[in-house]
N, C-alpha and C positions, 0 to 999 in steps of 0.2 A: 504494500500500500504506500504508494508516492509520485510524487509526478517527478517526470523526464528528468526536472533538472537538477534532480536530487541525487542522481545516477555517481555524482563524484565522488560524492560526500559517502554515499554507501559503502565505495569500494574501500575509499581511505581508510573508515571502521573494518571491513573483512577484511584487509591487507596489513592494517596501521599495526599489530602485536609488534612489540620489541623480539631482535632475535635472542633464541634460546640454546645454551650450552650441553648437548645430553653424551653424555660419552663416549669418547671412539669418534665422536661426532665435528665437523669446523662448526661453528654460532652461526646460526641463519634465520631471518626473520622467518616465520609460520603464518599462515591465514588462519580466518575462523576459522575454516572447514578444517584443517590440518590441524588444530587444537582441539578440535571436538573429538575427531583422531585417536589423539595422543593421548585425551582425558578420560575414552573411552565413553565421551557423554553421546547420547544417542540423537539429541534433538534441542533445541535453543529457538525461544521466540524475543526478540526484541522489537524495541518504540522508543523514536530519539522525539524531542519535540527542543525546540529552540521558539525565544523569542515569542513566548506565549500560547504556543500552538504544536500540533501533532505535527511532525514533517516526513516521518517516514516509518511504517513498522516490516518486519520481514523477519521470516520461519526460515531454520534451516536444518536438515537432518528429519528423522523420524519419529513418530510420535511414542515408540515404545521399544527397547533394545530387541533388537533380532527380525524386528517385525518389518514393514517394507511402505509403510502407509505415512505420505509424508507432512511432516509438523505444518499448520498453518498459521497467522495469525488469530487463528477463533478460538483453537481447545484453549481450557481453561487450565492453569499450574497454581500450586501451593506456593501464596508471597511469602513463603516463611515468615523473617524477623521484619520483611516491608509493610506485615500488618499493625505494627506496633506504635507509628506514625498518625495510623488511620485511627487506630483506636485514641491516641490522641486528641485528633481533631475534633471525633463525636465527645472528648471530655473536656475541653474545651468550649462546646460550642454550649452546654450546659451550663456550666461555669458563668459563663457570660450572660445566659440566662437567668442566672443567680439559682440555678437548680439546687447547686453544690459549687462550695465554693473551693477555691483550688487549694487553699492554705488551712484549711480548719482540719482536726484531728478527725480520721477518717472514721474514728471509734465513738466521735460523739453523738451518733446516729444509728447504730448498731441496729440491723433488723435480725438476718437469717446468720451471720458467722461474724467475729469480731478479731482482733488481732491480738493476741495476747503480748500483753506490755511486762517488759521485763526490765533491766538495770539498765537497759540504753535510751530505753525511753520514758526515761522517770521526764525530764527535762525539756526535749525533742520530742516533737511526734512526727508519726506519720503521716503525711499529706498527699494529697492527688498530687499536685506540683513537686515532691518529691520521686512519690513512685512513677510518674512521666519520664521523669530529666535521670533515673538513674539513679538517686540520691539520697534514697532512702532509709538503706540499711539493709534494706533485705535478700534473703539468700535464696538458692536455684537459682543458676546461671540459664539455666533452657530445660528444654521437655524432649523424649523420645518419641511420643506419638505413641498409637497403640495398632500393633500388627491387625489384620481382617480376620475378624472371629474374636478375637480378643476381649475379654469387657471391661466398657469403659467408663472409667469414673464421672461423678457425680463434679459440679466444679467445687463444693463446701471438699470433695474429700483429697481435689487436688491439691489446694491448699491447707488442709489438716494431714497431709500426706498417707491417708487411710487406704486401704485394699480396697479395688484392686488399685489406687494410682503404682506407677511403677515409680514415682521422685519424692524428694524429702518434703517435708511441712515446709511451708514459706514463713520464716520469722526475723527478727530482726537482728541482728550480731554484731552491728554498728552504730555508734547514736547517728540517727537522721540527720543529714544536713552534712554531716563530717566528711564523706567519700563521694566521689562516684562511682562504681561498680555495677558493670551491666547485671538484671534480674529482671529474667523472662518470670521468675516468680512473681517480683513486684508488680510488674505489669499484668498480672493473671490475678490480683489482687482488684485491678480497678472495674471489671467487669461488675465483679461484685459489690462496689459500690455503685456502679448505675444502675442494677438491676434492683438491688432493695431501694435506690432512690424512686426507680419510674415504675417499678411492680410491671416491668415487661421484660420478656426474654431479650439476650444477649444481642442474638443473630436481630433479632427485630428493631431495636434502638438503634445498630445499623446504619440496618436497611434504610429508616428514618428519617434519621440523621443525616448522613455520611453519601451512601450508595445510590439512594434514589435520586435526591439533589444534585449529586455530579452525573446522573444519568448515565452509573452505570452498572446496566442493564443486566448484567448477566454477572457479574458478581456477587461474592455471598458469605455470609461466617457462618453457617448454616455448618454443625458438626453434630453428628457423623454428615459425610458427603450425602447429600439428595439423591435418591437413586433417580430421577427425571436427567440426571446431569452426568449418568455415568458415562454414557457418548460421545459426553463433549471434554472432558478430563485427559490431561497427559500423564503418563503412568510415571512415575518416581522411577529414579533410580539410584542404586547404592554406590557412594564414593568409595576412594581410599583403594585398598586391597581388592575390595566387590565390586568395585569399578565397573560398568557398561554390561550391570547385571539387573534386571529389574528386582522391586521391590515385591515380596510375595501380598499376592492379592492387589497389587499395583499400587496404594499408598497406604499412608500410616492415618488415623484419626485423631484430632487435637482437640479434646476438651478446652484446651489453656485457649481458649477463643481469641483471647485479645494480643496474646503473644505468637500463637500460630495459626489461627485457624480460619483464614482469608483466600478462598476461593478465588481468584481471576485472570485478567487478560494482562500482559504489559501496557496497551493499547486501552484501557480502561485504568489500570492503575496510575498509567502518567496525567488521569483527568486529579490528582488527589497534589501534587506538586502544582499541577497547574491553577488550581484553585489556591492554593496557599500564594502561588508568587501574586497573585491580583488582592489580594490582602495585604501582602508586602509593600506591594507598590501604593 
């Protein structure tokens, strides 16, 4: 998706990689294709937008290792930690509502689960504006996801780290405000505050908020995946040593909603930067 004169600019990106030194080997630059390659990934959707607007999106590779059916701009991929941002904005745009305010103790309002305060936070609390920016204190670095078939927790037990979640409790181990350390916990903490705030599901505040407004259309936090959408999904696959193997059952499920569990397009997710920079501006 681009027009004609964008034809340069694409290639500069497939071409532009710095060269790479691999053994036995002289350094030579590689293209995408020949790092997809290398990395054994099977398939790759990107969307550049410049200057306020979409300017070019383009699929390369296949939608699923070994298979032959090829990636387009439309299947939908797991933003991983890009939904983190988004889950932002919808707590922000609250905030600003005066729903919840960004700085108040996130416990003085306790519905359905509360954070138990220990010696770091006699003094500091925890705030939205803290568990946003990283700064909170709290621990889990990130989530596994749970294999197909698997069952999957509750989100009170992902965060009381209860069976079945497969990660620890999310608590605090540093007084608030003192570090920043990244916590896909902390973040999987704020859900739960907009949910006991609006007495609506997670996926649906959203949609709401967030997804419908920037119109788009076909993304979703909606966890487990929708079976309406299993067609349109690109199947995961495992890094590292399992490299350019798929993922059994083709992805993982993310309770932690607001840390991973964002459904979409590149091509839709660049409408969530675009909308911020016209607020910038």
């Amino acid at each position: 998706m681009s027009r004609p004169s964008e034809a340069p600019r694409i290639t500069r990106v497939e071409q532009g990689f710095p060269a790479l030194t691999l053994p036995g080997e002289t350094p030579r630059p590689r293209s995408l294709q020949e790092w997809l390659a290398l990395d054994e990934v099977p398939g790759v959707s990107i969307a550049v937008f410049d200057k306020g607007s979409l300017v070019w999106a383009k699929a390369y590779g296949v939608q699923q290792a070994g298979a032959t059916e090829p990636v387009t701009v439309a299947p939908l991929f797991q933003a991983a930690s890009l939904r983190k941002p988004v889950t932002a904005l919808a707590a922000m745009h609250h905030a600003e509502r005066r729903t919840r305010s960004l700085d108040e103790n996130i416990d003085a309002k306790p519905v359905s689960w509360k954070l138990p305060d220990n010696a770091f936070t006699k003094d500091q609390k925890v705030t939205l504006r803290r568990l946003l920016s990283h700064s909170a204190g709290t621990t889990v670095s990130g989530f596994l996801g749970y294999a197909a078939q698997a069952p999957v927790p509750a989100l009170h037990q992902v965060l009381e780290g209860q069976a079945p979640a497969n990660s620890s409790p999310v608590r605090v181990d540093a007084v608030p405000g003192s570090l920043t350390r990244y916590s896909g916990g902390g973040t999987t903490i704020v859900p739960q505050v907009l949910i006991d705030q609006l007495q609506k599901p997670f996926a649906r505040i959203m949609k709401e908020t967030v997804l419908a407004p920037l119109a788009m259309k076909r993304s979703t936090f909606e966890q487990p995946r929708p079976k309406a959408l299993e067609s349109q999904v690109a199947t995961g696959t495992r890094p590292g040593g399992k490299s350019g193997k798929s993922i059994k059952g083709r992805w993982h499920t993310y309770p932690e909603q607001a840390a991973a569990g964002l459904w979409s397009t590149p091509s839709e997710l660049a409408r969530v930067p675009l909308e911020l920079s016209k607020a910038w501006g």
